[in-house]
C-alpha positions in Angstrom: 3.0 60.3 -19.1 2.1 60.1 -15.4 0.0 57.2 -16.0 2.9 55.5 -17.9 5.1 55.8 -14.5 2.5 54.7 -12.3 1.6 51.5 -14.3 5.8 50.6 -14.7 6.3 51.4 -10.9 3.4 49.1 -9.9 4.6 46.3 -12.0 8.3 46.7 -10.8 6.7 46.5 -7.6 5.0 43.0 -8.6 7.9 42.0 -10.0 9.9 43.0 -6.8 7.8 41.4 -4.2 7.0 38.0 -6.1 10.6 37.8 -6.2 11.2 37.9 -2.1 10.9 34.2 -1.1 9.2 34.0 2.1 11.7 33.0 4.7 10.7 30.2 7.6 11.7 30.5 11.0 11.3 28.0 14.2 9.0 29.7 16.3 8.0 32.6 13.8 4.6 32.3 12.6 2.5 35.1 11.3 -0.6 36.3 12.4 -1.2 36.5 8.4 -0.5 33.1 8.3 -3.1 31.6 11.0 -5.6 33.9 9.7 -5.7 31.9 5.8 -9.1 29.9 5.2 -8.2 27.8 2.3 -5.0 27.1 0.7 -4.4 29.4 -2.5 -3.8 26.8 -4.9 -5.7 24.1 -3.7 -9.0 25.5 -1.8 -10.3 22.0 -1.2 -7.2 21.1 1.3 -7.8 20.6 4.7 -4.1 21.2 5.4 -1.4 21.8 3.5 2.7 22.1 4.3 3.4 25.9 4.9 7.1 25.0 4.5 9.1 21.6 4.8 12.7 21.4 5.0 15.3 18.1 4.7 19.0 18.4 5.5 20.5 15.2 4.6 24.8 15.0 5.7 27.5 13.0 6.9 28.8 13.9 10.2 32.5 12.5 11.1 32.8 11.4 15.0 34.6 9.0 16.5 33.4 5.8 14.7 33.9 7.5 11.3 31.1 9.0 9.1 27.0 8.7 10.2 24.4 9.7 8.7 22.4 12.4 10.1 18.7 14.0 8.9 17.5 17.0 10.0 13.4 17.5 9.1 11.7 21.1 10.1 8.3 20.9 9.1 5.4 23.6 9.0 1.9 22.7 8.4 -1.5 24.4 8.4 -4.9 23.0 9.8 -7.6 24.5 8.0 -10.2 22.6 9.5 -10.9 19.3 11.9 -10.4 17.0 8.7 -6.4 17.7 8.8 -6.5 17.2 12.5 -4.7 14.1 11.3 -2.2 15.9 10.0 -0.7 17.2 13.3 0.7 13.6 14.3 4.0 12.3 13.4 5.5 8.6 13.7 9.3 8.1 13.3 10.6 4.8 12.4 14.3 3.9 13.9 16.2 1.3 12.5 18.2 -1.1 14.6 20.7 -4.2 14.1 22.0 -5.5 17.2 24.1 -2.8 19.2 23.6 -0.3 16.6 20.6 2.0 16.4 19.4 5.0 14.8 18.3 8.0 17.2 16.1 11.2 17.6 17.5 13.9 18.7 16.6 17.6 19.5 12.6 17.3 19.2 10.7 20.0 19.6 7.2 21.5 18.4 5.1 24.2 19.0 1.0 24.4 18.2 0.0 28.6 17.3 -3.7 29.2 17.4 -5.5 33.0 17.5 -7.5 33.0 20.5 -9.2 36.2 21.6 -7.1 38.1 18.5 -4.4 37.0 19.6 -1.3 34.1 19.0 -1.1 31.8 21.5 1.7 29.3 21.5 1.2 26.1 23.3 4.9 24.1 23.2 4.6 19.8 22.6 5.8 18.2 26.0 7.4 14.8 27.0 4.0 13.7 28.4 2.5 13.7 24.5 5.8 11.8 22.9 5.8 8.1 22.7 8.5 5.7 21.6 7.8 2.2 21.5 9.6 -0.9 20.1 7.6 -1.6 16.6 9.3 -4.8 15.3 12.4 -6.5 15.9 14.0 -4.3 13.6 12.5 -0.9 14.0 11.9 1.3 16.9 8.7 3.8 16.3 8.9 7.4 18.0 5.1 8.5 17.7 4.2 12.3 18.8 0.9 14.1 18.0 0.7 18.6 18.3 -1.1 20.1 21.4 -4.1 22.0 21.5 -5.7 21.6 18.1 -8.3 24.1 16.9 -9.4 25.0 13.4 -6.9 27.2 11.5 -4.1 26.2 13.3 -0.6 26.0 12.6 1.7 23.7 13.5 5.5 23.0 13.9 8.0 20.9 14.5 11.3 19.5 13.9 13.8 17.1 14.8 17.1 15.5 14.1 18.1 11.5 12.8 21.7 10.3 13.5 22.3 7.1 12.0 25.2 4.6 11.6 23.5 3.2 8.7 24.9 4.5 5.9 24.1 2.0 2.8 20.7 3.4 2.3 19.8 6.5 2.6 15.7 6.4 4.5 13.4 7.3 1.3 12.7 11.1 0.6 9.0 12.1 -0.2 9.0 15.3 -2.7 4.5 14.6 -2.4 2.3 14.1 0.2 -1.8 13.5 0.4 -2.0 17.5 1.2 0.1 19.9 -1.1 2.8 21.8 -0.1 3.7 25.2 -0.7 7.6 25.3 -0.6 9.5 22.1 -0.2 13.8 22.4 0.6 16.0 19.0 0.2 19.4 19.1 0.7 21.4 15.9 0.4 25.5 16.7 0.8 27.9 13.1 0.9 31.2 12.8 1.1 33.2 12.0 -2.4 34.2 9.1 -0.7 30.3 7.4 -1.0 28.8 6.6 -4.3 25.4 6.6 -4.2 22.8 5.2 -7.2 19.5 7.3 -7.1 16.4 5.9 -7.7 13.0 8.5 -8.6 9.3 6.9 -8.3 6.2 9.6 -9.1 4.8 11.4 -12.0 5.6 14.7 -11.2 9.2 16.7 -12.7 11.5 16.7 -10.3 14.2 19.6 -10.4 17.6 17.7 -8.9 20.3 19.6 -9.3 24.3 18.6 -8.6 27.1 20.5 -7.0 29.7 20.4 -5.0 32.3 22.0 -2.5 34.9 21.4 -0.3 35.4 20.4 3.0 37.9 18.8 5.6 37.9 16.5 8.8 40.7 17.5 11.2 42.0 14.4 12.8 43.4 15.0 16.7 46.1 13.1 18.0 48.6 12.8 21.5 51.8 12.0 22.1 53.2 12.0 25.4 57.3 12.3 26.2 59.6 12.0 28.8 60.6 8.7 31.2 61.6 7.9 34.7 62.4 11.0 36.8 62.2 13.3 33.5 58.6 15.3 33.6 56.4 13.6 31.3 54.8 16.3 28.8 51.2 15.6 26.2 51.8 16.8 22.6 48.8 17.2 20.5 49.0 17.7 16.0 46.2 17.8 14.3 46.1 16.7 10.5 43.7 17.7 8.0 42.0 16.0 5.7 40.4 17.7 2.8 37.6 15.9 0.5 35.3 17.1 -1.6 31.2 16.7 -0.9 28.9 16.1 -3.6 25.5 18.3 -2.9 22.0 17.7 -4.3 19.4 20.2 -4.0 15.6 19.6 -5.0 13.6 23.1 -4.6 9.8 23.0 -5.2 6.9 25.7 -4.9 3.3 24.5 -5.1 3.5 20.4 -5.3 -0.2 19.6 -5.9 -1.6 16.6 -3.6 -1.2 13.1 -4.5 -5.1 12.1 -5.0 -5.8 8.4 -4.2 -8.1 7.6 -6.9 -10.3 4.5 -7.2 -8.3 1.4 -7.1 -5.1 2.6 -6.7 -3.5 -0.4 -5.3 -0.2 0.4 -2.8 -0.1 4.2 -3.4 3.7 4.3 -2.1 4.5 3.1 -5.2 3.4 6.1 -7.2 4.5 8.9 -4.9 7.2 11.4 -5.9 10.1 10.4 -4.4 13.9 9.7 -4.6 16.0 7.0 -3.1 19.7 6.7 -2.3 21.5 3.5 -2.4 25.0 3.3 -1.9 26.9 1.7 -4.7 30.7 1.6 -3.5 32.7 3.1 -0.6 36.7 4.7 -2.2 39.0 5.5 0.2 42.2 6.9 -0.5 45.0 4.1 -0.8 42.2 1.4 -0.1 40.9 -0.8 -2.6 37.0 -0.2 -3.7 34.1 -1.3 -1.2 31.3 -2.3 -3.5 28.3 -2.4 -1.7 25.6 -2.7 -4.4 23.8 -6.2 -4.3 22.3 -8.2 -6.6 19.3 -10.2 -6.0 21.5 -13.5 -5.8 23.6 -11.5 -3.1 20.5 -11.0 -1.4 19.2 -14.4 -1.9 22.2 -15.1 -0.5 22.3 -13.3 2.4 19.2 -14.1 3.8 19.9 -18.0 3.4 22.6 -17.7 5.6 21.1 -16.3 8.1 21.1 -18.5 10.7 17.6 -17.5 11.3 16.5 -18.5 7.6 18.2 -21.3 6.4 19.2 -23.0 9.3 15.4 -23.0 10.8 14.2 -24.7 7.2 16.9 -27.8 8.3 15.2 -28.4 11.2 12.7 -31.3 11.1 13.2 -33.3 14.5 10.1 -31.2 16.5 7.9 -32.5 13.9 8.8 -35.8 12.2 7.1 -38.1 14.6 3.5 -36.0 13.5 4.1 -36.1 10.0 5.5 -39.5 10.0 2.0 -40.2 11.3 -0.1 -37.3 8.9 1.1 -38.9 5.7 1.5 -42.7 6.2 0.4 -44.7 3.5 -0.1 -41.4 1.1 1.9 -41.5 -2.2 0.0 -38.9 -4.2 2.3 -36.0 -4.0 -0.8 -33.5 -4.7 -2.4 -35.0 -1.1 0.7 -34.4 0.9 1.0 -31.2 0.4 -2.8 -30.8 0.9 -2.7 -32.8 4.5 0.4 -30.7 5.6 -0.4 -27.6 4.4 -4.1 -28.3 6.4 -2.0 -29.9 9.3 -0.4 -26.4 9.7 -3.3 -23.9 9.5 -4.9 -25.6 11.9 -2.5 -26.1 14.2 -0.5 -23.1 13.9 -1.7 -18.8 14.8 -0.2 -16.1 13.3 0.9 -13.4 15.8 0.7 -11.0 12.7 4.5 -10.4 13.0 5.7 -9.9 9.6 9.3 -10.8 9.2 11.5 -12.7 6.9 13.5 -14.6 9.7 12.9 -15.9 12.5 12.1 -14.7 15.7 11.9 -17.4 18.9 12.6 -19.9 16.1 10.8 -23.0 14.5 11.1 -25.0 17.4 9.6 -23.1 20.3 6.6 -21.9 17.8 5.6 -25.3 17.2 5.5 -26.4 20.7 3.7 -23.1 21.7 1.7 -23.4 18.3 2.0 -19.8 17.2 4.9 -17.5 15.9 5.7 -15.0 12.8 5.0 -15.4 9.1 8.8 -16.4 8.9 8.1 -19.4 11.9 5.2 -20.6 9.9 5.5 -20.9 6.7 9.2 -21.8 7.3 8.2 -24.4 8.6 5.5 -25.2 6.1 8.3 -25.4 3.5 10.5 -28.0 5.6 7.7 -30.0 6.2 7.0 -30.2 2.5 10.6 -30.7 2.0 10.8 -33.7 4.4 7.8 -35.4 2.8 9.8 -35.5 -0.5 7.6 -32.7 -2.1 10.2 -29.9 -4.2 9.3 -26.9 -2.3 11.2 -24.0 -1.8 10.2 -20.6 0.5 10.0 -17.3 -1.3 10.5 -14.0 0.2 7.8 -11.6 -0.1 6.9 -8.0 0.2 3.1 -7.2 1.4 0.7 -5.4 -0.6 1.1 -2.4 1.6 4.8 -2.2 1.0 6.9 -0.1 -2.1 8.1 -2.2 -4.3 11.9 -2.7 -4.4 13.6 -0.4 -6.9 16.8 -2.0 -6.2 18.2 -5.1 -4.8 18.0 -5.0 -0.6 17.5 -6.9 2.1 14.6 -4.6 3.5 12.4 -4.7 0.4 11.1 -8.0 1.9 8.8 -8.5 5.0 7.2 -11.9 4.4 7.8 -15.4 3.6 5.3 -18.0 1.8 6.0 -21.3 0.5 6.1 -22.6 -3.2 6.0 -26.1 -4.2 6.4 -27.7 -7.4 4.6 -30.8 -8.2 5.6 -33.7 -10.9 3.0 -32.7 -13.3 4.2 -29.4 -13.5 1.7 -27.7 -11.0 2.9 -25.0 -8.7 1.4 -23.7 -6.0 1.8 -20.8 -3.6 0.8 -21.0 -0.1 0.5 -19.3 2.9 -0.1 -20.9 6.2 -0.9 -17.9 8.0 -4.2 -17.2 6.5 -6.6 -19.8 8.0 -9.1 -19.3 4.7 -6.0 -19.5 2.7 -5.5 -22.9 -0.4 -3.0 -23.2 -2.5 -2.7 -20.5 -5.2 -5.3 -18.0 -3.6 -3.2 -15.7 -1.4 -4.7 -12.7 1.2 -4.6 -9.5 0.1 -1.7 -8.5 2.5 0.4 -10.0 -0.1 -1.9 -10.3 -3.4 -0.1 -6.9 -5.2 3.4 -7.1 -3.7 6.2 -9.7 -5.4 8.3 -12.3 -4.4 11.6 -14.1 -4.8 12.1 -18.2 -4.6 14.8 -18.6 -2.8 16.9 -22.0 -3.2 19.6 -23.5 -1.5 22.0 -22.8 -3.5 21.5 -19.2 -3.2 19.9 -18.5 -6.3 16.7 -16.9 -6.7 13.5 -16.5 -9.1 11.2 -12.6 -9.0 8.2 -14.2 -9.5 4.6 -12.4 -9.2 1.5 -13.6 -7.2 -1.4 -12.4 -9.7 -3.8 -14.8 -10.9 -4.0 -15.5 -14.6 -7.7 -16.0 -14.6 -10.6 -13.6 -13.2 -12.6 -15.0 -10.4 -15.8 -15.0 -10.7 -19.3 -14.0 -8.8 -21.8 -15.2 -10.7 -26.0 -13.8 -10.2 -28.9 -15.7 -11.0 -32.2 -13.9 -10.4 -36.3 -15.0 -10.7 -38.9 -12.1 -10.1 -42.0 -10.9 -11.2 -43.0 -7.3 -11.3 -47.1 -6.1 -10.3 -48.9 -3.2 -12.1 -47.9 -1.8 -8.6 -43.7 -1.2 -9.8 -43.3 -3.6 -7.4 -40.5 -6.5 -7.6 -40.4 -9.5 -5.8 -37.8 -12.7 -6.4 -35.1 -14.9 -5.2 -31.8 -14.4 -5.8 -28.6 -17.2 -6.2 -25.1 -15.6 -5.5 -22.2 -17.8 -6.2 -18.7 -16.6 -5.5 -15.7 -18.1 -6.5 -12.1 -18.2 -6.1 -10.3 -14.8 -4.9 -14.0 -13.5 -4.7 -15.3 -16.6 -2.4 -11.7 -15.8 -0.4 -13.0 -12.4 0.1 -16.1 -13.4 1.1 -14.7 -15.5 4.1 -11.9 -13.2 5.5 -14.8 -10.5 5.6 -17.8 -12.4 6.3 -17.0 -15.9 7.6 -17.1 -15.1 11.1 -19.9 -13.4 11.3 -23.6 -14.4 11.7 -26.6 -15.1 8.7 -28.7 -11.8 10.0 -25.1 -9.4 9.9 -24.5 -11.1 6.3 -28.2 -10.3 5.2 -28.2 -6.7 6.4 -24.9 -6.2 4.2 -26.9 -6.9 1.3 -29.8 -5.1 2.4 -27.9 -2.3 2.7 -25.6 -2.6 -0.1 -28.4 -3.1 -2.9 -31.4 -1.3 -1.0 -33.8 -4.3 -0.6 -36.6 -3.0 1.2 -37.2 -6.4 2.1 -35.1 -10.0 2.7 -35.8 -12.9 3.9 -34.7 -16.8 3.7 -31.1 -16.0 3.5 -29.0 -18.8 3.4 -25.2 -19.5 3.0 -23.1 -22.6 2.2 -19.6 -23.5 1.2 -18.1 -21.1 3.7 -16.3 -23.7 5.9 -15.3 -25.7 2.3 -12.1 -23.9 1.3 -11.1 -23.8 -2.3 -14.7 -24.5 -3.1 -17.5 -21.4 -4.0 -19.7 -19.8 -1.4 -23.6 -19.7 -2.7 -25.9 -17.1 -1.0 -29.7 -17.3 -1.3 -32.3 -15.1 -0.1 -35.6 -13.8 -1.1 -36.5 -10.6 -2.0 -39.1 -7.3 -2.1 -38.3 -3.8 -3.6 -40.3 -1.1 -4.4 -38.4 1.9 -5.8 -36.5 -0.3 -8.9 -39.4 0.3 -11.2 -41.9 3.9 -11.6 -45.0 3.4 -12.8 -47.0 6.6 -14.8 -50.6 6.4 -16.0 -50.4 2.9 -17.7 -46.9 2.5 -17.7 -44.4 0.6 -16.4 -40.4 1.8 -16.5 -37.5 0.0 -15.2 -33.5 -1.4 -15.5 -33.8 -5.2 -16.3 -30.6 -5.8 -14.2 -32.9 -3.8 -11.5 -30.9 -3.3 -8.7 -27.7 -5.2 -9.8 -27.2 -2.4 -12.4 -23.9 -0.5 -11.6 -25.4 3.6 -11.4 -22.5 5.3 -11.3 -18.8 5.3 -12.8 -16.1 5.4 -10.1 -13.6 6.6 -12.7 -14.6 10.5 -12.6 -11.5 12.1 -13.4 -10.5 12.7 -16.5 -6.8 12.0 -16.3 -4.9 9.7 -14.4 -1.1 9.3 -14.1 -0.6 5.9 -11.7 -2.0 2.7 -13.2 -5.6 0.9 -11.9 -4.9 -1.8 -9.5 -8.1 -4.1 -9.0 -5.9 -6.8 -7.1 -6.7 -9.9 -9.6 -9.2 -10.0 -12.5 -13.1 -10.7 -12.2 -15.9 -11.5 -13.8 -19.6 -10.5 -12.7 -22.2 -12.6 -14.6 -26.0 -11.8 -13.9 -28.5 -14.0 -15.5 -32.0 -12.2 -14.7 -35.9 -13.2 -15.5 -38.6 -11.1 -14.9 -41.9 -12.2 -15.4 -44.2 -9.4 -17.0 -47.3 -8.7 -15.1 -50.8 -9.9 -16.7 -52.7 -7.9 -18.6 -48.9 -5.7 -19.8 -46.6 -6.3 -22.7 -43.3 -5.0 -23.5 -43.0 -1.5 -25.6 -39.6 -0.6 -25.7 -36.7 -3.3 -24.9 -32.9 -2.9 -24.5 -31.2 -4.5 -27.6 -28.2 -6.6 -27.1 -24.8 -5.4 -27.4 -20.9 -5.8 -26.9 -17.6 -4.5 -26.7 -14.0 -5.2 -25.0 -11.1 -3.3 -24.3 -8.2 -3.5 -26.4 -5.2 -6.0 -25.3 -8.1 -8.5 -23.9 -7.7 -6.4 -20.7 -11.6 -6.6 -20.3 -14.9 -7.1 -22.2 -19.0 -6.8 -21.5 -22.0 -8.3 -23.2 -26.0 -7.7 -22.8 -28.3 -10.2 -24.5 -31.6 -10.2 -24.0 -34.7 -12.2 -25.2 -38.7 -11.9 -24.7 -40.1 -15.4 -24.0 -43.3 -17.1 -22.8 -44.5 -13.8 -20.8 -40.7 -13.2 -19.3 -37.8 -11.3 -20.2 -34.2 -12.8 -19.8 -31.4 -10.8 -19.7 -27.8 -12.5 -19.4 -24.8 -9.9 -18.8 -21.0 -10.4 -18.8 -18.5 -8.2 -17.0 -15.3 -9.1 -17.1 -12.4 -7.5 -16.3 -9.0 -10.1 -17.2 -5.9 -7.8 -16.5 -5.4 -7.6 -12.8 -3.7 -4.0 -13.4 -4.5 -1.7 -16.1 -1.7 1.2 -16.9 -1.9 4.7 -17.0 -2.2 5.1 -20.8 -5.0 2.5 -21.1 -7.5 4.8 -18.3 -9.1 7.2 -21.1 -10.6 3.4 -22.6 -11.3 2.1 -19.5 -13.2 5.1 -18.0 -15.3 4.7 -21.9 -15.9 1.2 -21.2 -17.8 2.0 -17.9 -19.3 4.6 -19.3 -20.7 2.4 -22.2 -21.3 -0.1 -19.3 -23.5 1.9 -17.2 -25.3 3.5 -19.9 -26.0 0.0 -21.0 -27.7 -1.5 -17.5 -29.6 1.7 -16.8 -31.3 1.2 -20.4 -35.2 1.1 -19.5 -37.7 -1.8 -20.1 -41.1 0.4 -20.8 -43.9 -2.1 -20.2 -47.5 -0.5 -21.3 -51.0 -1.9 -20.4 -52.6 -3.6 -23.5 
């Protein structure tokens, strides 16, 4: 019976303590707390969020309601990896005289030193705010006095005038989080749509309560010889606030996996957009757009469409540029050329203006908006249908909802009387029409025309580029290989090659091949077609290795794609809940012949075979043939659909499991 007690009491006990949520304090860190190794649920973090807390209101001053944000944030530094961890960049939104503001920053870095806490306070000397864009201000801070097992905390508070969207809320970051608070309480007066991006269940629950603003006002009596006197009444003004709460424990890390593309748009998040403003006794203040209102909107911006009207700075140069051409397919080639070469990017991404068409031209360098605005009135001008279209960069969430911040880029489209359309932008100095930089390759865009109107359009390529292998070698009763190898790139793929590797010099491009394959020795290299945009790139270079075949007693073993062969599947996971982003579709060919040494013949051989994936998202092939002394091998891998979703990753991690196990097959040569 004693026993019985003992066993209930300790598992009221459980039950008792496991119920008592921890509570989180500014300034009140446990010795407990510093003293943890690893994170409970996730022992491979080399930080985690202790405890994060948003407070999302309306406060009502004198120029009516503003927004306001308060963020306390706790986080643990297990170990010099989440050093990164302990800095913090704000971003501060701005439109003219209005701006957004921090206010009441403070943090605090607790280490054990000796056995004992020691606080060390962040001071003014280690926060930095800077102007980031023409629209954003960036407040940048990083904790004091790092060491391993560290914790760190700060927090701060937003006020913003800004009320039509509400700044995105992460529910996930790259390290997990232990206990996550969001509180978001709006006036009934403010209807907000909410938008949810992620995989993981998000708990948002809806309430509400009441509240009131008490309005102050003075009256003042009395006249001429009569003592004047100051009456003040208050009124009261009751509404009702709508309250969301989202309460986590435990949110796992979001792990960026092998071609993941822009993660931000797989994060757990929610977004608030304001749909319509209802005042009492005043009619309804829509504020939800749609893309025309937005097409809209930034036409008339005097810093859009007015710049594209322009065309005095440059007639006299294009006048000259395209005299005597009629072929609308070589005017757009000479001006788009005209432009790259004349105009630099300052890498400001923007979709207006900043110093303007005019004074970028003359000083020959300006913003993506400057450029390829004036790209698009060029074209325009030389009687070419061409039309700019608002982007937003590969690096940027995609827009859930219509708004004028979803875009930070401009490129130009034209439309040529046989139907052809291309996409340019002038910016990118390797860049031809319909083969875009990889700033902008995964994000979308909107033509925008005159008349307001507008077209989403996407910038993927239809067709896979293609890098395509040709190999001659022989192999010695020694295992070792010696050849000559022709590497032709194409399209996106010869694009790649001369953003990365234009610039530099033939010895830095030969050591990245030497070091990417393991060539023990090249030699010969050579390179053309780099300067020769929207042609292919061909690499050549001689070649020794000595570890791609082993030789035991009379022997020979090795891969017949040697070291092309792909060793290793980069999809290791067995689930995945964000789609596979490879940026545009490709095609590797190899076509490989190895002469077999004298006085060998083959023994075993890989036999040829095939197989796609479904929805003609991808397919391989392996052929191989035995001829005069040689073996020729010819492999396809091609991969068509740009992005590959979620439910399609169990196939695709088969297929390059089938594909590896394929390449690594072994050619056994024995000695007759």
């Amino acid at each position: 019976m004693k026993n019985i007690v003992k066993i209930l009491i300790s598992v009221l006990l459980t039950i008792t303590t496991s119920g008592i949520a921890q509570e989180y304090k500014f300034g009140k860190v446990s010795k407990e707390e510093l003293l943890e190794t690893s994170f409970q649920s996730d022992s491979s973090a080399n930080a985690a969020i202790l405890y994060e807390s948003k407070n999302i209101y309306m406060e009502y001053t004198s120029r009516g309601f503003e927004l306001v944000t308060e963020v306390y944030r706790r986080i643990k530094l297990y170990n010099k990896e989440g050093f990164d961890q302990a800095s913090e960049e704000i971003f501060l939104y701005k439109n003219n005289s209005y701006k957004e503001e921090v206010m009441g920053l403070k943090g605090i870095t607790f280490s054990i030193v000796n056995d004992k806490v020691v606080e060390t306070k962040l001071k003014k000397d280690g926060i930095f705010k800077s102007e980031f864009s023409d629209k954003y201000d960036q407040k940048k801070f990083t904790m004091p006095s790092l060491t391993e097992g560290s914790i760190i905390e700060y927090k701060y508070k937003i006020t913003s005038p800004f009320i039509s969207n509400i700044d995105r809320i992460y529910l996930q970051y790259e390290i997990p989080i232990k206990k996550l608070e969001v509180k978001v309480n709006l006036p009934e007066y403010y209807n907000y749509k909410k938008f949810v991006t992620g995989y993981l269940p998000i708990d948002l629950k809806e309430s509400s309560y009441n509240d009131k603003i008490t309005l102050t006002s003075k009256t003042r009596t009395g006249s001429g010889f009569n003592t004047t006197r100051t009456h003040f009444s208050s009124n009261d003004i009751d509404y009702k606030v709508n309250k969301y709460t989202i309460n986590a424990n435990d949110v796992v890390a979001f792990i960026e996996e092998p071609y993941s593309g822009n993660t931000q748009n797989y994060i757990s998040s929610i977004f608030f957009e304001l749909s319509f403003i209802n005042f009492p006794n005043k009619p309804i203040d829509y504020r939800s757009r749609t893309w025309e209102d937005v097409a809209k909107t930034i036409y008339a911006n005097t810093k859009f469409g007015e710049e594209l009207k322009k065309n005095s700075y440059y007639k006299e140069d294009i006048d000259q540029l395209i005299n005597g051409v009629n072929d609308p397919t070589k005017r757009v080639a000479l001006i788009y050329d005209f432009v790259k070469k004349k105009m630099n990017w300052n890498k400001k991404r923007s979709v207006i203006t900043n110093k303007g068409v005019k004074k970028a031209y003359k000083e020959g360098t300006g913003n993506v908006a400057e450029i390829n605005l004036m790209l698009t009135s060029m074209l325009d001008y030389a009687k070419i249908d061409a039309h700019p279209v608002i982007a937003s960069t590969s690096d940027r969430a995609i827009s859930l909802f219509p708004t004028l911040d979803g875009f930070n880029y401009v490129i130009s489209r034209v439309k040529l009387p046989n139907g052809n359309i291309y996409y340019m932008d002038a910016t990118d100095k390797y860049g031809v029409p319909n083969i875009l930089s990889n700033r902008i390759i995964r994000g979308l865009g909107r033509v925008i025309s005159k008349n307001g109107t507008s077209q989403m359009v996407d910038f993927r390529p239809t067709k896979p580029s293609l890098n395509r292998f040709g190999v001659q070698c022989e192999i010695n009763d020694q295992g070792i290989v010696k050849g000559m190898v022709n590497l032709h790139h194409m399209d996106y793929l010869a694009h790649s090659f001369r953003v990365s590797h234009g610039a530099k010099d033939s010895e830095s491009k030969a050591k990245r091949l030497e070091k990417r394959y393991g060539i023990n020795e090249l030699s010969d290299y050579t390179v053309k077609g780099v300067n020769e945009y929207g042609k292919g790139i061909v690499e050549r270079f001689n070649f020794v290795v000595e570890d791609q075949a082993e030789v035991i007693d009379n022997e020979i073993f090795f891969s017949p794609l040697l070291f092309l062969r792909d060793k290793e599947n980069v999809f290791k996971t067995d689930d995945r809940k964000y789609p596979v982003d490879f940026g545009y579709g490709f095609s590797n060919t190899y076509m490989i012949n190895i002469k077999i040494p004298q006085g060998y013949e083959v023994a075993e051989f890989p036999k040829p075979q095939a197989f796609k994936l479904p929805e003609n998202m991808g397919k391989f092939s392996f052929r191989s043939n035995i001829a005069n002394g040689t073996i020729q091998i010819v492999v396809d891998e091609t991969i068509n659909a740009p992005v590959i979703t979620a439910d399609y990753y169990p196939v695709l991690k088969q297929f390059y499991n089938q594909l590896i196990e394929k390449e690594n097959e072994q050619v056994v040569l024995k000695k007759i």
